[in-house]
C-alpha positions in Angstrom: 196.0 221.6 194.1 195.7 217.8 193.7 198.0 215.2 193.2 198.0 212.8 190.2 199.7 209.5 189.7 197.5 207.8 187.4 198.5 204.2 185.8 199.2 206.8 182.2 201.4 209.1 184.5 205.2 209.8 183.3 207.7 212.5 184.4 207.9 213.4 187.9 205.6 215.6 188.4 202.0 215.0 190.0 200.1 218.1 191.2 197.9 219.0 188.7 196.2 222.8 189.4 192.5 222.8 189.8 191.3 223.3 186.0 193.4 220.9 184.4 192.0 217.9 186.8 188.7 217.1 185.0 190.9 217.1 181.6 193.7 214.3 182.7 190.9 212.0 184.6 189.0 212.6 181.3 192.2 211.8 179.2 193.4 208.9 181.2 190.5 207.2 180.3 190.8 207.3 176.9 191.9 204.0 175.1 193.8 205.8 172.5 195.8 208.3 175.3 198.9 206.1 176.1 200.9 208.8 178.2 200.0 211.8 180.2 203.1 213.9 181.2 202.4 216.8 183.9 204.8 219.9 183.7 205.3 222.8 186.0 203.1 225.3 187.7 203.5 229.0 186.4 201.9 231.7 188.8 200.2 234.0 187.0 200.4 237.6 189.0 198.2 240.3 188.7 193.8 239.7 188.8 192.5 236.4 188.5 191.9 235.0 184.2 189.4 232.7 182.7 190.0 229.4 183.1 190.9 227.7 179.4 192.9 225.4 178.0 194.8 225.6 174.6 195.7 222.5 172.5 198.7 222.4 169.9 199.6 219.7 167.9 202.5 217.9 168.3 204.5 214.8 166.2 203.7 212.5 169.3 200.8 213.9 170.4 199.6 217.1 171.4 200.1 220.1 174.3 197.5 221.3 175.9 197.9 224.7 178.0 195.7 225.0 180.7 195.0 228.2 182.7 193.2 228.4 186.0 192.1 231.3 188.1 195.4 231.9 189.2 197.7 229.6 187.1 199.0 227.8 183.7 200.1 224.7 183.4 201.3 223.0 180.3 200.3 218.8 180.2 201.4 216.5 177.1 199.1 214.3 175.9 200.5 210.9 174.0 198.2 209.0 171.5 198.5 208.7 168.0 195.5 209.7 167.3 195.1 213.6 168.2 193.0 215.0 166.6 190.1 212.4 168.4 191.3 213.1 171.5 191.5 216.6 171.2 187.5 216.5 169.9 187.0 214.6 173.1 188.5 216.8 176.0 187.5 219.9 174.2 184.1 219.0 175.3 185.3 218.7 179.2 184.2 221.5 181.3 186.8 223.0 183.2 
């Protein structure tokens, strides 16, 4: 799992699980993304899922939900304009 600390990062948390990389270095380089927020790293037991990634709205943002092989991990996306970022990273493969 790589480690994050981007010049976007907040919160304390920097290891990112292997599907949601391609989505922050994508979002970090957005103009309109002003603060990428990393949370924690949920195992998920049992056979190995789809890698995917939901987004939901939020008032300062959105929440995207990313699932790996293994894992989930929720990031928070800060812009104020969502809805363009959203249309961006939901063309990043993961």
């Amino acid at each position: 799992m790589p480690n994050w600390q981007g010049k976007k990062s907040g919160g304390t948390h920097t290891t990112l699980i292997d599907a949601a990389e391609p989505l922050v270095k994508a979002a970090e380089k957005l103009p309109e993304v002003t603060k990428i927020v990393l949370g924690f790293i949920k195992a998920t037991p049992g056979k190995k899922g789809k890698r995917r990634v939901k987004f939901t709205i939020t008032r300062s943002g959105f929440l995207m939900i990313v699932r790996g092989n293994t894992s989930v991990q929720e990031i928070r996306i800060y812009t104020d304009s969502p809805k363009e970022v959203k249309q961006n990273l939901e063309k990043v493969r993961l």
